[in-house]
VOGU-3710 file (C-alpha; in Angstrom, 3 decimals, decimal comma):
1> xxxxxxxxxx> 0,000/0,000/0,000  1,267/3,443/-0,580  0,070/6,299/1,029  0,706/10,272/0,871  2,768/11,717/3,857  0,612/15,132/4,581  3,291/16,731/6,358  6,597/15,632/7,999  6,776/13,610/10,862  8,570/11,092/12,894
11> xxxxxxxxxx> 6,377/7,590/14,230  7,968/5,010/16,123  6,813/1,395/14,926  3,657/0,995/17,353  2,107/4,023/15,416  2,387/2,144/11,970  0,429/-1,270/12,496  -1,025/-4,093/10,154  -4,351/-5,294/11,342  -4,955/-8,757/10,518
21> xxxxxxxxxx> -8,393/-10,888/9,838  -8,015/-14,451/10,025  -10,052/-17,200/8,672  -9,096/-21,007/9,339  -10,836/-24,259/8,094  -11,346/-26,915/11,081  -11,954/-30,557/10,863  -15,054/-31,645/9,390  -17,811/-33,129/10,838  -18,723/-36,948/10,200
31> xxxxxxxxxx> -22,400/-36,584/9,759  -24,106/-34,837/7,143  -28,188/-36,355/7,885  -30,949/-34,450/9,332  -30,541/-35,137/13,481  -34,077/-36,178/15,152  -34,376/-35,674/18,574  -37,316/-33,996/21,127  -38,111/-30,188/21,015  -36,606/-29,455/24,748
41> xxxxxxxxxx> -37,200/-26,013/25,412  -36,759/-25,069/22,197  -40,469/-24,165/21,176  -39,458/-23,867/17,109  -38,877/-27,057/17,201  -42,150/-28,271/19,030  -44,763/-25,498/16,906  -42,734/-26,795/13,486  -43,590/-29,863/14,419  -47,670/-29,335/14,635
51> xxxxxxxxxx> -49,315/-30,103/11,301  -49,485/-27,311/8,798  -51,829/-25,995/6,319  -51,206/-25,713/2,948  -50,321/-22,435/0,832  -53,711/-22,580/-0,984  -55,765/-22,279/1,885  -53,711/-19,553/3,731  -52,344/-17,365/0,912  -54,424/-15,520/-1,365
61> xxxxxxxxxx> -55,449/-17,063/-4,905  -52,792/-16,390/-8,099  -53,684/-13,481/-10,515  -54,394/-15,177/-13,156  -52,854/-12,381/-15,551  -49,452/-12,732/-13,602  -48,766/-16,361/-11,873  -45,934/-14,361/-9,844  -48,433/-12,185/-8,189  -51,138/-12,469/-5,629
71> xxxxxxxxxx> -55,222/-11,326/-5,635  -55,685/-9,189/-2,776  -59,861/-7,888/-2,669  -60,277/-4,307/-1,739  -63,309/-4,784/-1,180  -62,629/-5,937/2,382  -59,061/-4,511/4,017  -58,032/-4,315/7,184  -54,932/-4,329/9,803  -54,003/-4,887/13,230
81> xxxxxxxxxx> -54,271/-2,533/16,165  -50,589/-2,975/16,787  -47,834/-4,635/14,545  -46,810/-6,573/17,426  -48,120/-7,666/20,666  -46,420/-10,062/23,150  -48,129/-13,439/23,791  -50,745/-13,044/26,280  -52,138/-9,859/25,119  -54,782/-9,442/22,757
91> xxxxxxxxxx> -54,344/-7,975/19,395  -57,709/-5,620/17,763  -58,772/-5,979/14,398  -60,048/-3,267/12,117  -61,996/-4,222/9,224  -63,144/-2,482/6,465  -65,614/-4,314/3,968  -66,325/-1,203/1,842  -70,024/-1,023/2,734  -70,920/-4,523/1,984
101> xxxxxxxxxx> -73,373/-6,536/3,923  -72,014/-9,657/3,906  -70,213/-11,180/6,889  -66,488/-12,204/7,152  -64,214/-14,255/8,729  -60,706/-13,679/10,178  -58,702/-16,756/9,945  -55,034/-16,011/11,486  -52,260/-18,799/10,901  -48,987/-18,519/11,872
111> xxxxxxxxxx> -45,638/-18,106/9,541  -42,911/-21,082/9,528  -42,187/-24,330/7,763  -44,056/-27,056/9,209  -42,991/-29,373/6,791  -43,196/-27,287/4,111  -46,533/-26,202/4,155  -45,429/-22,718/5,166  -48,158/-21,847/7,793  -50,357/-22,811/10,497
121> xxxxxxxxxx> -53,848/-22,010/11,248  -54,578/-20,932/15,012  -57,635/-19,316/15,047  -60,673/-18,400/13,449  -62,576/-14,969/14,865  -65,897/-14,646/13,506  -67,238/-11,154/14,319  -70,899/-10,608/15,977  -73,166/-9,322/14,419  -72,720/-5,894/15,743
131> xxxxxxxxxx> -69,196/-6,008/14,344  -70,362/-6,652/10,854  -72,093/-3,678/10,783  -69,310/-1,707/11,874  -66,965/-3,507/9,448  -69,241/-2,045/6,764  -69,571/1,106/7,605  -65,929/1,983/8,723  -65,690/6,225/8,457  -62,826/7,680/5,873
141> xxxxxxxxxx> -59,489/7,760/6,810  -58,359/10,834/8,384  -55,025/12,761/6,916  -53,014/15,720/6,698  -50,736/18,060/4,371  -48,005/15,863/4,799  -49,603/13,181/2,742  -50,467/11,241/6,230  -53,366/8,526/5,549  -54,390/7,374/9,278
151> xxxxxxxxxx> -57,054/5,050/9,600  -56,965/4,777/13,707  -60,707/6,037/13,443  -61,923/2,672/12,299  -63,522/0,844/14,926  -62,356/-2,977/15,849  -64,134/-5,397/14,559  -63,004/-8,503/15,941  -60,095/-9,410/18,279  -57,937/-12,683/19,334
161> xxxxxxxxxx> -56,352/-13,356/23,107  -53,012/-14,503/22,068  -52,558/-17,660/24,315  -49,783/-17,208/26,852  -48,227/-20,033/25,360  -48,406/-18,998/21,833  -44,968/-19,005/20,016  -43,291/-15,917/18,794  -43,826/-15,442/14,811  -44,974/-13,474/12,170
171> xxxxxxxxxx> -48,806/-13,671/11,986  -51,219/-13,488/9,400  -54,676/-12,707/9,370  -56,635/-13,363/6,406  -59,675/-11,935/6,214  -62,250/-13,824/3,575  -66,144/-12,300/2,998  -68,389/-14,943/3,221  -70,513/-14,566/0,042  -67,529/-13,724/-2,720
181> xxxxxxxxxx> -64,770/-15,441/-1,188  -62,890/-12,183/-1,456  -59,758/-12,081/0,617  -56,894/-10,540/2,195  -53,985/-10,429/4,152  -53,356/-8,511/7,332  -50,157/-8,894/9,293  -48,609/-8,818/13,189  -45,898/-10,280/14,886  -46,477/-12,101/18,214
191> xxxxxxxxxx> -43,506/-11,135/20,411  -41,894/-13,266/23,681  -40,151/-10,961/25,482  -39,525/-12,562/29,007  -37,898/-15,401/27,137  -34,312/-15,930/26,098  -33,685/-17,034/22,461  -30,474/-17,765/20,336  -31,833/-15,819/17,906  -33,665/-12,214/17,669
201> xxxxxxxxxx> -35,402/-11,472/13,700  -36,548/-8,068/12,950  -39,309/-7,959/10,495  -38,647/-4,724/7,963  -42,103/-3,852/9,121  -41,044/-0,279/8,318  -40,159/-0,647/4,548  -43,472/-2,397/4,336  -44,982/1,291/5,394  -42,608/3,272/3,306
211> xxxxxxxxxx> -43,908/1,557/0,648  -47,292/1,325/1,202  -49,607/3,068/-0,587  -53,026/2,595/0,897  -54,800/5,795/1,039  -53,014/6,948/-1,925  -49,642/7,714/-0,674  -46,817/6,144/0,305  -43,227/7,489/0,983  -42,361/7,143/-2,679
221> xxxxxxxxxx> -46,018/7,494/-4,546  -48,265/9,995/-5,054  -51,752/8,723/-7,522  -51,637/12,239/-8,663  -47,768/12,483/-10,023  -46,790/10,858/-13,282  -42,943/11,549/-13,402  -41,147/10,918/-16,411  -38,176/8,607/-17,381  -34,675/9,888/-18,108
231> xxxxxxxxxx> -31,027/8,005/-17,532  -29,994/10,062/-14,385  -32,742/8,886/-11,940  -35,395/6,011/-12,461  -38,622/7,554/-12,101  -39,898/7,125/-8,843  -37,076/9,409/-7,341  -37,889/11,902/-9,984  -41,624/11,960/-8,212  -39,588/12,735/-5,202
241> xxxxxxxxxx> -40,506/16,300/-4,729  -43,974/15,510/-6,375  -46,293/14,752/-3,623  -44,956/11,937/-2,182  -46,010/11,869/1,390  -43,728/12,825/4,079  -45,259/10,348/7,166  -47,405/6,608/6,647  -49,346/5,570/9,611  -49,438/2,175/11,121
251> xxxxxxxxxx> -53,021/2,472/11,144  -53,768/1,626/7,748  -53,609/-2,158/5,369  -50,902/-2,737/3,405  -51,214/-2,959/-0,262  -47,526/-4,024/-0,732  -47,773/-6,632/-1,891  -49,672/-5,642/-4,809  -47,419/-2,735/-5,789  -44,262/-3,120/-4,332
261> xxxxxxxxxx> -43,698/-7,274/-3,228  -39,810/-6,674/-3,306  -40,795/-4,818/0,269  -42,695/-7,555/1,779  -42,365/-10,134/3,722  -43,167/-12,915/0,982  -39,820/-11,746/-0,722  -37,112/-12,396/1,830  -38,572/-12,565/5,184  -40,253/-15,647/4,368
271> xxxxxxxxxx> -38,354/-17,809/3,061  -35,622/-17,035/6,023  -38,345/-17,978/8,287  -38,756/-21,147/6,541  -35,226/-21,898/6,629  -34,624/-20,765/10,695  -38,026/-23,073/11,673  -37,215/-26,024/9,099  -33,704/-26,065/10,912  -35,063/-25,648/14,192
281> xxxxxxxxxx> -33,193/-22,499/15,377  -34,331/-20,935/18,799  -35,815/-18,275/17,204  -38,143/-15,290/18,339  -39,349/-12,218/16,183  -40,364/-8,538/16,806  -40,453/-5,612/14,818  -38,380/-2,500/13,586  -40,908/-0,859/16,107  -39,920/-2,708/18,696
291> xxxxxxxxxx> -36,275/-2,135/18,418  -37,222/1,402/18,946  -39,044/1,089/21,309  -37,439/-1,943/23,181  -34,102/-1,793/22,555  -33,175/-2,202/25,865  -33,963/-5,765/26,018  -31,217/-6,620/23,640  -28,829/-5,917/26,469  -30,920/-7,108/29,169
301> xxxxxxxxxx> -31,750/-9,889/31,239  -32,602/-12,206/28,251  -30,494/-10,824/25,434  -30,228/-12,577/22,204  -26,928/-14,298/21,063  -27,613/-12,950/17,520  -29,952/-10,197/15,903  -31,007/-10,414/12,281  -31,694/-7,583/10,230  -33,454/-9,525/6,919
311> xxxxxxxxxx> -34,656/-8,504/3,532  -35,167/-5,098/1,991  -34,720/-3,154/5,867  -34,283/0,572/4,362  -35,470/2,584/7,259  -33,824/2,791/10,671  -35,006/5,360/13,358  -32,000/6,764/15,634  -33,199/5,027/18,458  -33,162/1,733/16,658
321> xxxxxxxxxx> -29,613/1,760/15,282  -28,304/2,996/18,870  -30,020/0,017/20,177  -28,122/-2,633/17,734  -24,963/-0,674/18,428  -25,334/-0,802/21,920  -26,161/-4,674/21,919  -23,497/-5,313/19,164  -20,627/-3,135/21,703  -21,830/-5,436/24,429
331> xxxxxxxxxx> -21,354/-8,990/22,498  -24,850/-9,371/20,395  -23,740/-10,815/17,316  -25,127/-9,188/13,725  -26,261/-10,722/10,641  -27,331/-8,389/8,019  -29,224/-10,585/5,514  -30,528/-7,689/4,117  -29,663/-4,862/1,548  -30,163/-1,443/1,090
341> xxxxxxxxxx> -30,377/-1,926/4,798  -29,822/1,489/7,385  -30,426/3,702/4,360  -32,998/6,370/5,669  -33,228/7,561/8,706  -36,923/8,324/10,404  -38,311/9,287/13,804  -41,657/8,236/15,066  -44,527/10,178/16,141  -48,245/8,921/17,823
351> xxxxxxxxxx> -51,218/8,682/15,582  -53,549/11,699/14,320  -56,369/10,043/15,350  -58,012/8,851/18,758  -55,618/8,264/21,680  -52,406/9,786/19,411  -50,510/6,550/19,912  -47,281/6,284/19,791  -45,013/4,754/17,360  -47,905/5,382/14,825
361> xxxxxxxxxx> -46,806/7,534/12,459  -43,142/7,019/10,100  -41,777/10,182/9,780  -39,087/10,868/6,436  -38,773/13,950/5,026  -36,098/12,620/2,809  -33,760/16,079/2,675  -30,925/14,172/1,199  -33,262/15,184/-2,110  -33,831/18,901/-1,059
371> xxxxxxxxxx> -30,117/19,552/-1,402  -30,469/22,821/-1,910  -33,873/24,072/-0,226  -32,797/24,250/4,254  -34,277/21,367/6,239  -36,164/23,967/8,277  -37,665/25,091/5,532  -39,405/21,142/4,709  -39,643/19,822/8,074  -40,951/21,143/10,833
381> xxxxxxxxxx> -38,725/19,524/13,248  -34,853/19,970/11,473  -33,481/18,941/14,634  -34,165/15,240/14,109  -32,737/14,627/10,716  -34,649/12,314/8,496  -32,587/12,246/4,848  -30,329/9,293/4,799  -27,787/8,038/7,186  -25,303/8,983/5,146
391> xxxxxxxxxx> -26,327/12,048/4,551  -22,965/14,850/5,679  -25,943/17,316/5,688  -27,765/15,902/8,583  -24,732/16,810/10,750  -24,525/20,641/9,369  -28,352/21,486/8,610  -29,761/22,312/12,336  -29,564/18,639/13,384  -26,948/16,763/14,985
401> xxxxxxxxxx> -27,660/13,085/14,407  -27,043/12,688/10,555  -23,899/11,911/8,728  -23,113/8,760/10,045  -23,051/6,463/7,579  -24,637/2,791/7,339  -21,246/0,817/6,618  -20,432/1,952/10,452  -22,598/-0,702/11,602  -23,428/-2,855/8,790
411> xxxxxxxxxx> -20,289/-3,321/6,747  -21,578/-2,594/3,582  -22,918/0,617/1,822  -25,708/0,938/-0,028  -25,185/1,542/-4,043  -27,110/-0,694/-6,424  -30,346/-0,038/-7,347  -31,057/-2,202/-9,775  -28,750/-4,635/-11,301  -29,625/-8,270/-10,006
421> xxxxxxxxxx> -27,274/-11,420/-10,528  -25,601/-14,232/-8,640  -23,587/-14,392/-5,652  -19,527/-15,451/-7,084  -16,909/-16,626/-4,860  -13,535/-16,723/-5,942  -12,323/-20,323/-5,020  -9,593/-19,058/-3,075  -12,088/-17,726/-0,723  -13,291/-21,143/-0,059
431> xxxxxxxxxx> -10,886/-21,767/2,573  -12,681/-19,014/4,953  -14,634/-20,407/7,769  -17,903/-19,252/6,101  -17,378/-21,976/3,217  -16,295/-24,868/5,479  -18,203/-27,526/4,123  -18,758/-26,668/0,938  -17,516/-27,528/-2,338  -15,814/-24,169/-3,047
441> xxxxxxxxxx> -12,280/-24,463/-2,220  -12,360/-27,520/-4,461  -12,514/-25,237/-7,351  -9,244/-24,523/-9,583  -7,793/-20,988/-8,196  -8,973/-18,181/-10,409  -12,469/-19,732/-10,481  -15,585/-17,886/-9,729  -17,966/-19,801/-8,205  -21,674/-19,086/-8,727
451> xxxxxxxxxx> -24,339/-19,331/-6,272  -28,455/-19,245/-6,426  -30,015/-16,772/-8,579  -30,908/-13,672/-7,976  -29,138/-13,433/-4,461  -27,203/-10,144/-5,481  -30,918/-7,975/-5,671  -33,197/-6,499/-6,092  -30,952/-4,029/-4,505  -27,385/-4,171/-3,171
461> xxxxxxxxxx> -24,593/-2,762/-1,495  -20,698/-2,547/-2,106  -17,715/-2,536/0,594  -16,616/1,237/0,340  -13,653/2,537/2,364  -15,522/6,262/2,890  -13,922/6,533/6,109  -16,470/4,859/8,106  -15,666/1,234/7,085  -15,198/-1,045/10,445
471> xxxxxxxxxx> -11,607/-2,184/11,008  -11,050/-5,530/9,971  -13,563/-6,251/7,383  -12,917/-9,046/5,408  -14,504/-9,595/1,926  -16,139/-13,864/1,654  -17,629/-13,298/-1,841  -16,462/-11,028/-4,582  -18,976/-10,171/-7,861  -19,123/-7,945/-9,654
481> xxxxxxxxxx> -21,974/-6,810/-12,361  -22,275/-4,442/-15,344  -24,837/-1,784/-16,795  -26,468/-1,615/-13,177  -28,611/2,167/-12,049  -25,640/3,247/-9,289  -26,204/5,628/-6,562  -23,425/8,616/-6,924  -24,144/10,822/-3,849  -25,504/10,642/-0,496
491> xxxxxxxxxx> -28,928/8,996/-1,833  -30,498/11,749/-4,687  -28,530/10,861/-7,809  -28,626/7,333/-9,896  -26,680/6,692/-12,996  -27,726/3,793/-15,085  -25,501/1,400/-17,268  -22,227/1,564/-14,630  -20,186/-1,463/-13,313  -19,927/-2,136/-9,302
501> xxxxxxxxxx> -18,887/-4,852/-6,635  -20,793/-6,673/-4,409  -19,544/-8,565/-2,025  -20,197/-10,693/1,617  -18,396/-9,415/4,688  -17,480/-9,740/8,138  -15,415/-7,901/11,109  -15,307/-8,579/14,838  -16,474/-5,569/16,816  -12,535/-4,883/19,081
511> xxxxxxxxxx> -13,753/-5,247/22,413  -16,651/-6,901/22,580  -15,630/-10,179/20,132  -19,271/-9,447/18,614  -19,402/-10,571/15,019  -20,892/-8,916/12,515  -21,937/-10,387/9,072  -23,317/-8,108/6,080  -25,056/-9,851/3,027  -24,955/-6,796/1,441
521> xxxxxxxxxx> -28,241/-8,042/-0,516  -31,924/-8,082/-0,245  -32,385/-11,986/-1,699  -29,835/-13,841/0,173  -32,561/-16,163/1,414  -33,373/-16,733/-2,231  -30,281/-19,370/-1,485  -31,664/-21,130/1,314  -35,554/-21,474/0,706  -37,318/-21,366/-3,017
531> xxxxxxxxxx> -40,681/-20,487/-1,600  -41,432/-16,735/-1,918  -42,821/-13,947/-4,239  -41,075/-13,019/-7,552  -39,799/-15,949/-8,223  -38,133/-15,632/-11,670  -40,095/-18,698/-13,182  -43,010/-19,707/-11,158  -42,985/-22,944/-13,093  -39,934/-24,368/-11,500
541> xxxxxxxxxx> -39,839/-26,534/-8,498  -38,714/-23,897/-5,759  -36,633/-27,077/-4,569  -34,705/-26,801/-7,437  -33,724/-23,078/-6,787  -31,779/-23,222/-3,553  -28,281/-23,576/-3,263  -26,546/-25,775/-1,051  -23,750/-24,029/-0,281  -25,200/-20,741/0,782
551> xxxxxxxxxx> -27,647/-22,847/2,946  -24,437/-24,392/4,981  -22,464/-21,058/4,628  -25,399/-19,774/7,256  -25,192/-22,798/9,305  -21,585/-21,944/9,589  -22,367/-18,415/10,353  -24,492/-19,208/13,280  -22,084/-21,613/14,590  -19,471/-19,127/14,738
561> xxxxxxxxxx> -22,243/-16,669/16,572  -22,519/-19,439/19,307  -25,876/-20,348/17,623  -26,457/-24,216/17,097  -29,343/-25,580/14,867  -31,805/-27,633/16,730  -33,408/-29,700/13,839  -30,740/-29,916/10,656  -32,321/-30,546/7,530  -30,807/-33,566/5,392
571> xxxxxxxxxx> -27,831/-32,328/3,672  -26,524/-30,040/6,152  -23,265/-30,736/8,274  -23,345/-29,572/11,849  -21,055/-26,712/12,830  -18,757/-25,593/15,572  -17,752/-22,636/16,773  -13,781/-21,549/16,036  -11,576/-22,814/18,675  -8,631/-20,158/17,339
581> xxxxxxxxxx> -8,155/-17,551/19,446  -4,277/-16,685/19,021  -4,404/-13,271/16,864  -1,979/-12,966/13,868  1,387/-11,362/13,856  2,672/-8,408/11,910  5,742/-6,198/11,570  6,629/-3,277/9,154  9,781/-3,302/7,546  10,114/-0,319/5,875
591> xxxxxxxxxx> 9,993/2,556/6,530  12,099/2,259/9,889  10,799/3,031/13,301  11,924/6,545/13,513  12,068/7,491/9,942  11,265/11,023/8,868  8,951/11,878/5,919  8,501/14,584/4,046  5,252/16,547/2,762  4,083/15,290/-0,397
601> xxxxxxxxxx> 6,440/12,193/-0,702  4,587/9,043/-1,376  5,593/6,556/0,628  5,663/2,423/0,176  4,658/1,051/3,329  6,437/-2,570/3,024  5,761/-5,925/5,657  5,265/-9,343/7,116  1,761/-10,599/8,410  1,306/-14,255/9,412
611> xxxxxxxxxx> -1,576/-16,757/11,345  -0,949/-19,462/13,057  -3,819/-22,205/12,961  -4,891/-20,230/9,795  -4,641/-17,663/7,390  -4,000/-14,560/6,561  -7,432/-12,959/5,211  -6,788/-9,228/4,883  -4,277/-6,989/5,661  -5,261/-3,254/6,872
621> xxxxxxxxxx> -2,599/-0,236/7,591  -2,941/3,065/9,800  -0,882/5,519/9,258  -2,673/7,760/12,505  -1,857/6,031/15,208  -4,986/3,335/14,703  -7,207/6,581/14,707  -8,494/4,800/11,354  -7,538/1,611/9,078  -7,520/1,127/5,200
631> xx> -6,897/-2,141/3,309  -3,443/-2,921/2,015
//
C-alpha cells in the first residue's frame, strides 16, 4: 500500500500497524443427515412440528394475468391494532368491507415451515353481528398536508387473546367475505419478550410502510404524479418532490404486496423464516418498532446471542440503530441478511387520530433530495434529521444526528439499485470459515464460483472505504456486475448502465468479540428457501432453486455466533464454533521506526503478516496512530 505523507513527521513502529483478519478451516464433521431428537425447550422445534396448512388455503389465490403475483380484494381490508403484541395480550382488528353486507371471517395462521406447508392455522374470529355492521360502515381515513393517511378512526371489529403459550412469529390474518370469497392479508408479529432465544429477527415492518400506498400515498407514490423517465434517476425518485407523502401511519392495510412485493415479507422474510423453523433455530421475532421502542432488552436480562436484520430493511429510526450498536458493543452478534439496509433515517410520532398513539406515524422527510432548499424550511422539526444516514448534511443542517453512515454498523454501503445477478466466490475464498463444508475451495484458483439466482438484488450494497468502514472487514464473496442504475451521492442521484462490486463481509467488533456479518443483498434467502414472491419462473420446483452451499455457509455463520441448529435438515453438516483464538502477527519493515517523511512524498509502506492455525485474510494499515484503518 502506498500512502501520501501530509506533512513531515517522525512515528515510532507501534504508530504504523497491520491489522490482521483471520479465517481457518477446522476438521469436518462426520455426519451430514438431518438429526431427530425432542423439542426441549426449544419451542421452534415443538410449533414446526404441529401439522401445517397448505399455501392454498392460507395465501391468497394467483392473478391469473401474472402467476408471480397475488389477488388481494379491496373490497374488504383491514390491519391490526398494533404490529406486534407479546403473547398473552390481545391484538384488535379493524376491518373495512367497503359497505358490503355480507359477513367475514378472520382466519389467522402462523408463519414457519411445518414441513413445508409454510403456515399454520390458530384461530378463526368470527365477528358478531354488531361487528359486521361496523366492518361495513368503517368512516374515511383521516389525513393531513403531509400526505399522512391514518385510519386509527376505524372501529375494531373482531379481536384474538393470544394464548400465553403462543410461540413468537410473524402472523397473518386473512380476512375472507363470506358470500364472494374475497380475501386478504393482514399482518402482526407475536412477540416473547420474558424469554431468552439464540436468535432475535426483525421484520422490515417499516419498509413495508414506506412503501405502502393505501390511502393513496406512500413514501415514494403519489396517484396524482406521473414523473417521467430519463437516464440520471429512475422515475420514482424523480416523483420525489412531487407529492410523495412525508409520514405513513401504522393504522392503515398494506397494499404491498400488490405494488411493491420486493418490500414484503413474501420476498425475503419468508423464506428465512422457513429456513430458521425447518432447521429448528431458537428463534423469536419482533419488529423495527420494537427495536425502537425496546431496545433495551437486547442488552438485558434475556439478550439474544444474535440479531437479524433480513430482507429489503431501508429505514432505521436513531433510536433503533443505537439500540443494535449498543447490543453489538456489548457482544450481540449481527447478521445483516438484508440490503439497502440502514439507508434512511426516520423518527416516530403517535397517531392523528383517537388516543395519538405512539409509534404510529413514520416520519421521512427525505432532505438528502432537497439539497439545496434548508431542512427547516421542509420539516418542521430539522433537529431530528430524516434524509439518509449517510447524509454529511444531517450533521450541518440544524440537526446533529445525521452523517453517520450505514457501513459503520453494517459493513456494507448501499449503491445498487437495480442490477440483479448471482452471488460469485472466488475459489480461493473457499478456505474461509464461512465456506467450510462446501464444495468451493475444491474449485481450480482463479475460479468464480456461482451461487443461487438472484441473491445479489433487487438491490445491493458494495464494501466502500468512505472513512467509516469497520476495522477488519474481510470480503467472503467477490462479484461484480455491469450496466447496473448506481447511486453517486448521499442517496439523490442514480446513474444507469455503470459497473460495481458486491460482495459478503465480516469484522469482529474490538472489544466486545461481537461478530458482525453483512449480506450486502436483499435476496440472500433466495439461497436457502425457493418459496417466496417473484420468483423468476413460477414454473420451477422452488426445490430446485436453492443452493446448497449458501444454505451451509449460514449454518456456519451461526455456529461461529454461538448459535447451534436444533433440527438440521438432510444435507446439512453440523457446525462448531472456532476454537482459534491466538491473533496474527505483523511487523513493518520499511519505513524504519523513527524514519522522517517529508510533505508530499509518497511513501511504500512494506511488511510481514502471518496466522498461526490459519490464514492470513486481509491486511489493513494506519498511518494515525490506529485513529483509522484502510486495506493494504
Amino acid at each position: 500500500m502506498t500512502t501520501n505523507a501530509r506533512r513531515s513527521f517522525s512515528f515510532a513502529l507501534s504508530s504504523l500497524a497491520a491489522i490482521l483478519v483471520v479465517a481457518t478451516q477446522p476438521a469436518r464433521s462426520r455426519t451430514a443427515s438431518a438429526q431427530a431428537g425432542t423439542c426441549g425447550s426449544n419451542p421452534v422445534v415443538c410449533e414446526n412440528a404441529l401439522p401445517g396448512n397448505p399455501p392454498s388455503e392460507w395465501d391468497l389465490a394467483n392473478d391469473p394475468t401474472n402467476p408471480n403475483s397475488r389477488l388481494s380484494d379491496p373490497a374488504i381490508q383491514g390491519f391490526a391494532s398494533s404490529i406486534s403484541v407479546n403473547k398473552g395480550e390481545t391484538v384488535g382488528f379493524k376491518v373495512n368491507t367497503a359497505g358490503a353486507s355480507s359477513s367475514f371471517t378472520i382466519d389467522v395462521y402462523r408463519l414457519g415451515y411445518y414441513g413445508g406447508m409454510g403456515a399454520r392455522h390458530v384461530a378463526q374470529i368470527i365477528p358478531t353481528a354488531d361487528e359486521v355492521t361496523l366492518a361495513n360502515k368503517q368512516p374515511a381515513c383521516i389525513g393531513d398536508a403531509t400526505g399522512l393517511v391514518d385510519c386509527g378512526n376505524w372501529s375494531v371489529t373482531g379481536s384474538w387473546a393470544v394464548p400465553a403459550d403462543a410461540t413468537s412469529g410473524i402472523y397473518i390474518g386473512k380476512l375472507t367475505h363470506a358470500n364472494t370469497r374475497g380475501a386478504s392479508h393482514l399482518v402482526f408479529i407475536v412477540r416473547d419478550d420474558a424469554r431468552a432465544a439464540d436468535v432475535l429477527f426483525q421484520t422490515s415492518d417499516t419498509t413495508w410502510q414506506a412503501y405502502n400506498r393505501y390511502g393513496g400515498k406512500s413514501l415514494y407514490y403519489d396517484a396524482a404524479s406521473s414523473p417521467t423517465n430519463n437516464n440520471i434517476n429512475p422515475p420514482e425518485y424523480q416523483a420525489q418532490s412531487a407529492g410523495r407523502a412525508y409520514k405513513v401511519s401504522y393504522n392503515r392495510p398494506f397494499d404491498t404486496r400488490d405494488h411493491d412485493p420486493q418490500s414484503f415479507v413474501f420476498n425475503a422474510e419468508y423464506p428465512m423464516v422457513r429456513f430458521l423453523e425447518a432447521n429448528g433455530y431458537d428463534v423469536k421475532y419482533w419488529t423495527g418498532v420494537d427495536t425502537d421502542r425496546f431496545g433495551a432488552a437486547l442488552v438485558g436480562t434475556a439478550p439474544p446471542k444474535a440479531f437479524l436484520s433480513v430482507g429489503h430493511d431501508e429505514y432505521w429510526s436513531a433510536g433503533q440503530r443505537s439500540s443494535v450498536e449498543t447490543a453489538r458493543n456489548a457482544g450481540v452478534n449481527l447478521a445483516f441478511f438484508s440490503g439497502n439496509e440502514m439507508f434512511w433515517k426516520t423518527r416516530w410520532e403517535p397517531s392523528i387520530t383517537g388516543a395519538r398513539e405512539a409509534y404510529k406515524t413514520l416520519v421521512s422527510y427525505k432532505e438528502t433530495f432537497h439539497a439545496t432548499v434548508p431542512a427547516s424550511a421542509l420539516d418542521p422539526n430539522p433537529t431530528v434529521w430524516t434524509g439518509t444516514w449517510r447524509d454529511p448534511n444531517g450533521a450541518s443542517a440544524g440537526a446533529s444526528d445525521g452523517g453517520h453512515a450505514e457501513n459503520a454498523v453494517t459493513g456494507t454501503l448501499f449503491t445498487v439499485n437495480s442490477g440483479t445477478a448471482a452471488i460469485q466466490v472466488p475459489a480461493e475464498y473457499g478456505h474461509f470459515r464461512l465456506w467450510r463444508d462446501t464444495n468451493i475451495a475444491s474449485f481450480a484458483p482463479g475460479t468464480l464460483v456461482t451461487l443461487a439466482p438472484d441473491t445479489v438484488g433487487y438491490e445491493w450494497d458494495e464494501d466502500i472505504d468512505n472513512g467509516q468502514r469497520p476495522p477488519g472487514l474481510v470480503r467472503l464473496s467477490l462479484t461484480t456486475v455491469q450496466g447496473t442504475e448506481m447511486l453517486v451521492d448521499s442517496g439523490a442521484t442514480f446513474l444507469r448502465n455503470t459497473d460495481a462490486t458486491h460482495a459478503l463481509t465480516m469484522y469482529r467488533q474490538p472489544t466486545s468479540g461481537a461478530l458482525v456479518f453483512g449480506a450486502g443483498t436483499v435476496q440472500w434467502s433466495w439461497g436457502l428457501d425457493g418459496n417466496h414472491d417473484r420468483r423468476p419462473d413460477p414454473t420451477v420446483d422452488p426445490s430446485l432453486t436453492i443452493d446448497a452451499r449458501m444454505r451451509q455457509a449460514t449454518v456456519n455463520l451461526f455456529a461461529d455466533m454461538g448459535v447451534a441448529a436444533g433440527l438440521l435438515q438432510p444435507g446439512l453438516v453440523a457446525a462448531t464454533r472456532s476454537a482459534d483464538t491466538t491473533p496474527p502477527t505483523s511487523g513493518i519493515a520499511s519505513p524504519l521506526a523513527g524514519a522522517s517523511l517529508d510533505a508530499g512524498v509518497r511513501v511504500s509502506i512494506a511488511g510481514t503478516a502471518g496466522d498461526t492455525g490459519g490464514g492470513v485474510a486481509a491486511v489493513e494499515v494506519s498511518v494515525d496512530g490506529g485513529a483509522t484503518w484502510h486495506r493494504a
